[in-house]
ZADOGU-906500 format. One line per 4 residues: for each residue x, y, z of C-alpha. Coordinates in Angstrom, 2 decimals. Layout:
# residues N
X Y Z ~ ...
END
This chain:
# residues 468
-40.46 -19.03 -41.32 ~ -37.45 -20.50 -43.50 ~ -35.32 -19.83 -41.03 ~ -37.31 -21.65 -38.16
-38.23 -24.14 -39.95 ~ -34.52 -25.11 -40.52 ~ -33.91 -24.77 -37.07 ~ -36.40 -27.70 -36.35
-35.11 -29.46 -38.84 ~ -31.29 -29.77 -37.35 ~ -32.89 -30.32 -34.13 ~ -35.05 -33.20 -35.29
-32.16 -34.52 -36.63 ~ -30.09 -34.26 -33.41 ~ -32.45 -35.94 -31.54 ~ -32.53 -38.57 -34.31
-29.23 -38.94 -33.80 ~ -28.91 -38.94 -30.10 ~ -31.70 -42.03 -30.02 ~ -29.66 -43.98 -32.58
-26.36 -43.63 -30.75 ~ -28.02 -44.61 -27.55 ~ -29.64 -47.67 -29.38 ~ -25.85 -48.82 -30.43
-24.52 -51.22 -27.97 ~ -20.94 -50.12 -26.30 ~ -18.71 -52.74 -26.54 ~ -15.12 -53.24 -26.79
-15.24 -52.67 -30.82 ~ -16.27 -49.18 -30.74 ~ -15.18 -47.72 -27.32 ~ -11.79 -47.46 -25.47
-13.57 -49.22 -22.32 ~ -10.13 -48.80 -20.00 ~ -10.60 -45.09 -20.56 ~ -14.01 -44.94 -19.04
-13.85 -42.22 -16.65 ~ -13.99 -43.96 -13.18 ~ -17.00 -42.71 -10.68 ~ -13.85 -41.69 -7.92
-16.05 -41.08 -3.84 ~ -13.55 -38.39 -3.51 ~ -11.55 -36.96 -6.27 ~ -8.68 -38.53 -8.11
-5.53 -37.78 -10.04 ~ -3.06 -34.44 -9.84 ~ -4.84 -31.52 -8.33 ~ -3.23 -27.69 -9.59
-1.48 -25.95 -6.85 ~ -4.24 -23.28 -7.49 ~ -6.81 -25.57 -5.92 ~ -4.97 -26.79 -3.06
-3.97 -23.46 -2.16 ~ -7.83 -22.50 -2.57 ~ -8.71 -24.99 0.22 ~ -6.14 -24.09 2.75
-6.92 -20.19 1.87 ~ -10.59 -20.91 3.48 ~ -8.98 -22.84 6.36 ~ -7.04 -20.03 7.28
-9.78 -17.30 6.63 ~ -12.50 -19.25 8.79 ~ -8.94 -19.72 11.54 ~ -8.49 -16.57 11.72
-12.12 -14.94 12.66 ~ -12.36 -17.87 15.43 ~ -8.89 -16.98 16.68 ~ -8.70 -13.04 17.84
-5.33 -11.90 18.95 ~ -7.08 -9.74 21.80 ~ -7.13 -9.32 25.64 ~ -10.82 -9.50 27.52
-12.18 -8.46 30.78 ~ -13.64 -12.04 31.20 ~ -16.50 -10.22 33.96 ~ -17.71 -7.38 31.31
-16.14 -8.76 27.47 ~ -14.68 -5.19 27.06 ~ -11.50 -5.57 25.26 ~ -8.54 -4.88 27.15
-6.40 -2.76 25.13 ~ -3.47 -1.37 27.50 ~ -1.01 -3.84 29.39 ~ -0.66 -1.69 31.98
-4.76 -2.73 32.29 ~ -3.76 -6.57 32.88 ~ -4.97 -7.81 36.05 ~ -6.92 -10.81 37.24
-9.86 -10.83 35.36 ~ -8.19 -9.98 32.07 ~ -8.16 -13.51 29.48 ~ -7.16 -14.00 26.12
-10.43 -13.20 24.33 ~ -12.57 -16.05 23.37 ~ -13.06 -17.41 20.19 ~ -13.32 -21.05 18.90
-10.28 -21.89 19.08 ~ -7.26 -21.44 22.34 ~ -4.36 -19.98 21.08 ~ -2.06 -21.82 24.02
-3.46 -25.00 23.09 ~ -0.95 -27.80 21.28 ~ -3.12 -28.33 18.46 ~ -2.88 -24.84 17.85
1.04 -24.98 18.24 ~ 0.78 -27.26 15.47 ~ -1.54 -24.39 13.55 ~ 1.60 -22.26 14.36
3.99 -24.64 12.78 ~ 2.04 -25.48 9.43 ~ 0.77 -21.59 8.43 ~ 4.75 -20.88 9.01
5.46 -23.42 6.70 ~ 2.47 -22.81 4.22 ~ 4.23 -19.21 4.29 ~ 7.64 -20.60 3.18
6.22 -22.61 0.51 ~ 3.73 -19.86 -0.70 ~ 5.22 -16.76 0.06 ~ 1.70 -15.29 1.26
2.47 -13.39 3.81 ~ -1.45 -14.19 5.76 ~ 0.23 -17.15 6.85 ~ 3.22 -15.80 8.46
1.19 -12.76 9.86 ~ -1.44 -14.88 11.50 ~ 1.58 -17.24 13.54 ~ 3.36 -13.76 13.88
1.01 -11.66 15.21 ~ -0.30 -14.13 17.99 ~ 3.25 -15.10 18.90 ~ 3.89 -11.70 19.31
0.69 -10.79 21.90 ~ 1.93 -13.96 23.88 ~ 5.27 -12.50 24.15 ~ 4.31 -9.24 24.94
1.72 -9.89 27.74 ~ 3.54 -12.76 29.53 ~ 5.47 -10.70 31.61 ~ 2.36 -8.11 32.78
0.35 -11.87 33.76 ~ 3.55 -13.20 35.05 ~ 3.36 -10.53 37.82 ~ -0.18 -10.97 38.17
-0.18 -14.63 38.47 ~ 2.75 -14.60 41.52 ~ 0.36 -12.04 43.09 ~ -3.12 -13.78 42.76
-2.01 -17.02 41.96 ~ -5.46 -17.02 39.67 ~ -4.84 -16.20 35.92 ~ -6.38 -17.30 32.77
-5.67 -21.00 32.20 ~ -4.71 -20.15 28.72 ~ -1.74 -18.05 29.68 ~ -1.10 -19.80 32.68
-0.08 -23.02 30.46 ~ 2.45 -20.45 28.79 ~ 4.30 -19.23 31.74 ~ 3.80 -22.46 34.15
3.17 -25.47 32.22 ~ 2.53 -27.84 33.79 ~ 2.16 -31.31 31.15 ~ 4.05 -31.74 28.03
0.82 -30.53 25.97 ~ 1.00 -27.11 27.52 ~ 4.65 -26.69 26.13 ~ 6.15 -28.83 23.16
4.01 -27.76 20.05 ~ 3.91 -24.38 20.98 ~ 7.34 -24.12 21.85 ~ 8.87 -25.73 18.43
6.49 -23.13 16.68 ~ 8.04 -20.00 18.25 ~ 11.75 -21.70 17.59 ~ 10.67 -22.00 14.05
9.33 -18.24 14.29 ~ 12.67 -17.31 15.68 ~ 14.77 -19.12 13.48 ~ 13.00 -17.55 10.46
12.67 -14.31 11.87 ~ 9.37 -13.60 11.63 ~ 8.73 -11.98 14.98 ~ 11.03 -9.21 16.80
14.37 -10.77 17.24 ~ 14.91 -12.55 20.62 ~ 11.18 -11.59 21.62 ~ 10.10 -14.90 21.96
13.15 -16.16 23.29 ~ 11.82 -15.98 27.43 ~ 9.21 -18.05 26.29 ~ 11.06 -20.37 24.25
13.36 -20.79 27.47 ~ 10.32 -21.83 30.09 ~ 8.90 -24.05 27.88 ~ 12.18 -26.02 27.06
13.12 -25.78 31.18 ~ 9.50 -27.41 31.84 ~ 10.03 -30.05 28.88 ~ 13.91 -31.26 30.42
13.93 -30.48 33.70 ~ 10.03 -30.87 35.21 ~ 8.27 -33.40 32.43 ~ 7.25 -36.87 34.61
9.46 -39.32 33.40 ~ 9.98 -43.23 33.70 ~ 13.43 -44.23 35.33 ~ 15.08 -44.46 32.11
13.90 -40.96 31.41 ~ 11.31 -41.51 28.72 ~ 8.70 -38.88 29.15 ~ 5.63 -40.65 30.89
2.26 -39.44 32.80 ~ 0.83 -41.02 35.77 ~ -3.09 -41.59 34.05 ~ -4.48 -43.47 33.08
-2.37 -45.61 35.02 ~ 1.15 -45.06 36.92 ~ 4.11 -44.69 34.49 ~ 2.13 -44.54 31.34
3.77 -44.31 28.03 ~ 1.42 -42.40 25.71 ~ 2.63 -42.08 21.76 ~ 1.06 -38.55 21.64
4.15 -37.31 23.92 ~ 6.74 -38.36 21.34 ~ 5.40 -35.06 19.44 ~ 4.27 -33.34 22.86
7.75 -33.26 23.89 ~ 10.53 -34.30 21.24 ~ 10.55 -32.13 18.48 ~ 10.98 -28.91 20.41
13.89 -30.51 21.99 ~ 15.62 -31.00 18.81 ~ 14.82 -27.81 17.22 ~ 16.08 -25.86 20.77
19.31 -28.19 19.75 ~ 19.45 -26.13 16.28 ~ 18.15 -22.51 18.15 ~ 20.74 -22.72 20.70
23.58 -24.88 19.17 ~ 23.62 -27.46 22.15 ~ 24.80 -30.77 20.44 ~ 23.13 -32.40 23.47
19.88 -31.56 23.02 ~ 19.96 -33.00 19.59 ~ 21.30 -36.29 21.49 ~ 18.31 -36.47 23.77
15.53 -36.11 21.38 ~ 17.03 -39.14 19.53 ~ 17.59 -41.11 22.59 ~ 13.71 -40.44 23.50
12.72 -41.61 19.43 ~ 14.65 -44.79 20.49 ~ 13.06 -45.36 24.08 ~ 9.35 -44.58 22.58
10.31 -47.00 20.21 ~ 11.47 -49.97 22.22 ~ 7.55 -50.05 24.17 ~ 5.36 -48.58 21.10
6.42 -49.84 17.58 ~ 5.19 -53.22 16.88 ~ 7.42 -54.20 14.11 ~ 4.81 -57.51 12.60
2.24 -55.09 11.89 ~ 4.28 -51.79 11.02 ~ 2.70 -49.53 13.44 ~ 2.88 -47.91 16.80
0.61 -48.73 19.87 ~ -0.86 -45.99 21.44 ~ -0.41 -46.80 25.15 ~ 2.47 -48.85 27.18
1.73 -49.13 30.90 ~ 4.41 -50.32 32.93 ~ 2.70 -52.27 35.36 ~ 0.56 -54.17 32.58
1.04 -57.65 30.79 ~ 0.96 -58.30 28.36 ~ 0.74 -54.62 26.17 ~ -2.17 -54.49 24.20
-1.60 -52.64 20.70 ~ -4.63 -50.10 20.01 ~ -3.00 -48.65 16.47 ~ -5.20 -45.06 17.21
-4.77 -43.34 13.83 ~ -3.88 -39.90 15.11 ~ -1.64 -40.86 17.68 ~ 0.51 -42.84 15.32
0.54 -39.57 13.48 ~ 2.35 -37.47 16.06 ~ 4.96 -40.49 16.08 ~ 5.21 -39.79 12.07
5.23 -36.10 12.58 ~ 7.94 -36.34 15.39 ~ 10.45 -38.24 13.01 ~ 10.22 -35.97 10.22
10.55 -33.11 12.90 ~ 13.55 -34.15 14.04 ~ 15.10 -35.45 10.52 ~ 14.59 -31.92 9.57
16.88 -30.51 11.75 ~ 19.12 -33.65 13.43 ~ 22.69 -33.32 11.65 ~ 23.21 -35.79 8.82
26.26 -37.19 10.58 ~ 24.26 -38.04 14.25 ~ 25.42 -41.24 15.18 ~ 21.01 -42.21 15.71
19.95 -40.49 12.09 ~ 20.27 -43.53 10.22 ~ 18.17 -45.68 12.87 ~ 15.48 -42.94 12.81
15.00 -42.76 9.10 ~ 14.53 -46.39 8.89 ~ 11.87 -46.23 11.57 ~ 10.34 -43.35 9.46
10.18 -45.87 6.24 ~ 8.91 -48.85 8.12 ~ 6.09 -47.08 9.63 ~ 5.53 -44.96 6.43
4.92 -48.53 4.60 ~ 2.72 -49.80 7.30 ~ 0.58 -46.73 6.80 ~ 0.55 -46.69 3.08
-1.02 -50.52 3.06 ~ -3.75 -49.42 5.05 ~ -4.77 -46.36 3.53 ~ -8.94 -46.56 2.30
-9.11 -46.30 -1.36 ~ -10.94 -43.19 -0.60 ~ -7.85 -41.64 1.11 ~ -8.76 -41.57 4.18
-7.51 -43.83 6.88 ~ -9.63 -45.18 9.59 ~ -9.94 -44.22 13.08 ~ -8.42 -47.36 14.16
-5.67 -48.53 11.44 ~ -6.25 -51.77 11.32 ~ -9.81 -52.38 11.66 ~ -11.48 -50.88 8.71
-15.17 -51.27 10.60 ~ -13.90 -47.75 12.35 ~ -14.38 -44.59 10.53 ~ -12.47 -42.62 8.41
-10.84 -39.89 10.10 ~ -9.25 -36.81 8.61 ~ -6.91 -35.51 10.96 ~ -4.16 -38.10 10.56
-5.17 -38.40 7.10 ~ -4.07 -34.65 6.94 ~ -0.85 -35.82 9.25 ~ 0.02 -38.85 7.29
-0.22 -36.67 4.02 ~ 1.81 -34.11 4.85 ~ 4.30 -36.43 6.36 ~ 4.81 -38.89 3.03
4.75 -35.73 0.85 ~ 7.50 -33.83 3.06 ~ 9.25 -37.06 2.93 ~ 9.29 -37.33 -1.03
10.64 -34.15 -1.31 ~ 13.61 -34.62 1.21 ~ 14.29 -37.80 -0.47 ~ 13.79 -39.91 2.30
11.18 -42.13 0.91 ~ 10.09 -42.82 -2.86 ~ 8.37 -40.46 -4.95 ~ 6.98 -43.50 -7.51
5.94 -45.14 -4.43 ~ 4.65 -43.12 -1.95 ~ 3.45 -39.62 -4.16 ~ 0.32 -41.00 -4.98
-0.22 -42.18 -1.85 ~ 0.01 -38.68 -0.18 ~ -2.18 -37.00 -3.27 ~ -4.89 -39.31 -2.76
-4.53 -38.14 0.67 ~ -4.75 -34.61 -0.04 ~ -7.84 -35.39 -2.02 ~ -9.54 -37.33 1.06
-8.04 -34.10 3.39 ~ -9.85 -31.30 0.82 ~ -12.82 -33.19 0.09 ~ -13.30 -32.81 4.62
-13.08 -28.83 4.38 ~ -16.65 -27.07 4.22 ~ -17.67 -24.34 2.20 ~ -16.44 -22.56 5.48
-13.49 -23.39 6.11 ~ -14.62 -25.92 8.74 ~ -12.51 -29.38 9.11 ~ -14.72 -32.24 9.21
-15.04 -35.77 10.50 ~ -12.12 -34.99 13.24 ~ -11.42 -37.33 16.52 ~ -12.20 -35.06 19.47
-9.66 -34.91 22.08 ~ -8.76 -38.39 23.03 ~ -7.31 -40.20 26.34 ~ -6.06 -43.57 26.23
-8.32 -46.93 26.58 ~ -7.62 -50.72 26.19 ~ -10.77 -51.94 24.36 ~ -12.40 -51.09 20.89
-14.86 -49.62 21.78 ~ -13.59 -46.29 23.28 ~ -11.67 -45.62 20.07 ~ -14.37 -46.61 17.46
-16.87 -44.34 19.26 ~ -14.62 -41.22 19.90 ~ -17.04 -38.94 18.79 ~ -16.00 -36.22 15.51
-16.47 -32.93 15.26 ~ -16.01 -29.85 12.87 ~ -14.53 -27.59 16.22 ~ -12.27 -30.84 17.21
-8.98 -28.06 16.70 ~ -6.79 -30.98 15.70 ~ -7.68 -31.26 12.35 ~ -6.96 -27.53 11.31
-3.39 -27.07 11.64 ~ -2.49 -30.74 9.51 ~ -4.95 -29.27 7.03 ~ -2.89 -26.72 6.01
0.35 -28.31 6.81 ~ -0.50 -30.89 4.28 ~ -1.66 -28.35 1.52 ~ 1.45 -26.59 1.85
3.24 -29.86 1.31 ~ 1.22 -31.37 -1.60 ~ 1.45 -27.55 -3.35 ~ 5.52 -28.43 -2.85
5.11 -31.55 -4.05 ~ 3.47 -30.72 -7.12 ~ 6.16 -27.95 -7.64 ~ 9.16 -30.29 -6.97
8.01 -33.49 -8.51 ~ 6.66 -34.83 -11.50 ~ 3.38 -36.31 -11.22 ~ 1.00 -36.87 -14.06
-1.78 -39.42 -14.87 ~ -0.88 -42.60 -17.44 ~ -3.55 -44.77 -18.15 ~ -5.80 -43.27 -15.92
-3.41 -43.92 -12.38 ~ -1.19 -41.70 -11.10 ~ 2.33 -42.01 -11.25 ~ 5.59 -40.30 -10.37
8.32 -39.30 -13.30 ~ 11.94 -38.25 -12.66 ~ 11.45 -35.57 -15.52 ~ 8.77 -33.83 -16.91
6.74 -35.95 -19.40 ~ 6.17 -34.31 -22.48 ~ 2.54 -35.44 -23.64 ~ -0.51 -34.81 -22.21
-2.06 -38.50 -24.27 ~ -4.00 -40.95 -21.81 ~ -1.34 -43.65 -21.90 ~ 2.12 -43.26 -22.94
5.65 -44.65 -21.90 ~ 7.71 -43.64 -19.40 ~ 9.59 -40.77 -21.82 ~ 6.41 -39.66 -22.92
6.79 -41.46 -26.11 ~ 3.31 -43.25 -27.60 ~ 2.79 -46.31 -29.63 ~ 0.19 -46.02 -31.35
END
């Protein structure tokens, strides 16, 4: 009874407590107010590399059951195991997800690189092993195709493309694969070859040669094709040693340029139609991230003494600070850029990250400037994956319009494919980022050190050192 009663006592007096400590008034006397933890929509500050690398794990788990690296009778859904068996009604089985597609050349390109930065070899087995069963069953639905003319679409974009989506993104994915050696060596090389003959030699162009389409009107100029088509071009420059190649994807950087970037507002239109007056600027938020994606592409690989390198990297930084201005303090950045009644949209947020990270760590733009700009971003990209894996609040596929309207009402979805390859391209990048750098939170904002900060205090000077 001692012994309970005691226990009521302390807990009496706890509660006492409690009520008299909620009764005293906070005020600047008797609490640090500027230390108050802020009530942050979507998460704040330096994340571990264990967490990002949590988040792109489930990505690529949930990726990999919608993507099966299998052959189907498309009649019965019997898998087709032999390629002997291929014939006219044999497909790439279905999942969620094409594995021809160009979003999922960009899938390609990021689990390669989330392989390189993490040494897990998932990554490079999941681009591997579905680069591979392209390569191997090309030439079996090659023969089939000049026979029947009738194959499935999703190999016939990989032996007779016929648009710049069908080839580029793929294409610079099974370079990369080659160049790192990741699949049998020269195996993907056939491929490699059609898609670069389609992308120089059979790609609509205007009469300068900038890569163009003839929809929605005749000799359109659409920003997506700077990544549909450039980037593969440079890295077949570095594959093959053809100085020339590196020449033209620079030259078609430059001619984008001239029609697309608006220099007052820092941004790239979406659409340039010859025939129209004047050009309306629509800044579309994923489209001016395959512009982003495209420079740091080819600054990856373009040789530091190209006479056009310089030029490109200050496009880079101009459009990387038009971007950072108009990021939402959530992360995110809207659908269109600069109207911030549109929604927030994760796949360029998940492009834009990965691209201001990457450029941090190559030195090309500022890490006190523009780290916490991408980490923010990484915390608006995370905060759009489900408990599944699933990327949410993604642009479906989108053509090209002159109003508004058609932008702001692109309808999202969680199987819009775009939004899972930046997902983990970005991850990769932050985990890098967090390696490489020095990030750390001071007086509750993040900021970027040269060095390692010894003190883990809530405010303290650059060195680390406190006054107290």
């Amino acid at each position: 009874m001692n012994l309970k009663r005691h226990i009521l006592t302390m807990l009496l007096a706890a509660v006492a407590w409690a009520s008299a400590m909620a009764q005293t008034a906070v005020i600047d006397n008797n609490t640090p107010l500027h230390l108050m933890r802020p009530t942050y929509t979507v998460g704040y500050g330096v994340p571990s590399a264990e967490s990002v690398k949590q988040t792109i794990d489930r990505v690529l788990r949930y990726i990999e059951t919608e993507t099966p690296p299998q052959l189907a009778d498309r009649k019965t859904g019997r898998e087709v195991k032999r390629l002997a068996d291929i014939d006219a009604d044999t497909q790439l089985k279905q999942g969620g997800f094409r594995l021809t597609s160009y979003e999922w050349g960009v899938t390609y390109s990021a689990v390669l690189a989330a392989y390189e930065v993490t040494g897990d070899e998932s990554y490079r087995n999941y681009a591997t092993t579905r680069h591979q069963l392209l390569a191997d069953i090309a030439p079996h639905f090659r023969k089939v195709y000049a026979s029947t003319g009738d194959i499935d679409v999703n190999v016939r974009r990989v032996i007779d493309p016929h648009a710049l989506d069908d080839a580029g993104a793929v294409c610079c994915s099974m370079i990369k694969s080659e160049l790192m050696g990741t699949c049998d060596k020269g195996a993907l090389r056939p491929l490699i070859d059609n898609y670069i003959d389609y992308i120089l030699k059979k790609e609509y162009r205007l009469a300068d040669g900038t890569f163009a389409r003839l929809r929605p009107q005749k000799n359109t100029v659409w920003l997506d094709d700077m990544f549909m088509g450039i980037p593969s071009v440079a890295y077949a420059a570095r594959l093959s040693g053809d100085a020339r190649l590196y020449d033209e994807a620079a030259r078609q950087i430059m001619l984008f340029a001239g029609r697309m970037w608006v220099d007052a507002d820092g941004l790239f239109r979406h659409g340039w139609v010859e025939a129209m007056e004047p050009h309306p600027s629509f800044y579309w938020g994923r489209a001016n991230g395959w512009a982003l994606l495209t420079m740091c592409e080819v600054l990856d690989v373009l040789p530091a003494d190209h006479p056009q390198r310089q030029a490109i990297l200050d496009l880079f930084r101009k459009h990387a600070a038009g971007l950072a201005r108009r990021q939402h303090h959530t992360g995110f950045w809207h659908q269109l850029l600069d109207r911030n009644d549109t929604y927030l949209e994760t796949s360029a947020t998940a492009i834009y990250t990965y691209c201001l990270a990457h450029a941090v760590n190559q030195g090309w733009l500022d890490a006190k400037a523009f780290g916490p700009v991408a980490l923010l971003g990484w915390h608006a990209v995370a905060s759009a994956v489900n408990a599944k894996g699933q990327v949410e609040n993604v642009c479906v596929g989108t053509g090209m319009g002159f109003d508004a309207a058609f932008y702001a009402h692109r309808p999202v979805h969680a199987m819009a494919a775009h939004g899972y390859g930046p997902t983990i391209w970005s991850g990769a990048e932050i985990i890098r980022l967090i390696g490489r750098q020095h990030p750390k939170l001071n007086d509750s904002a993040v900021q970027f050190y040269d060095n390692e900060v010894p003190t883990d205090a809530p405010i303290f000077n650059y060195d680390g050192t406190i006054r107290h």
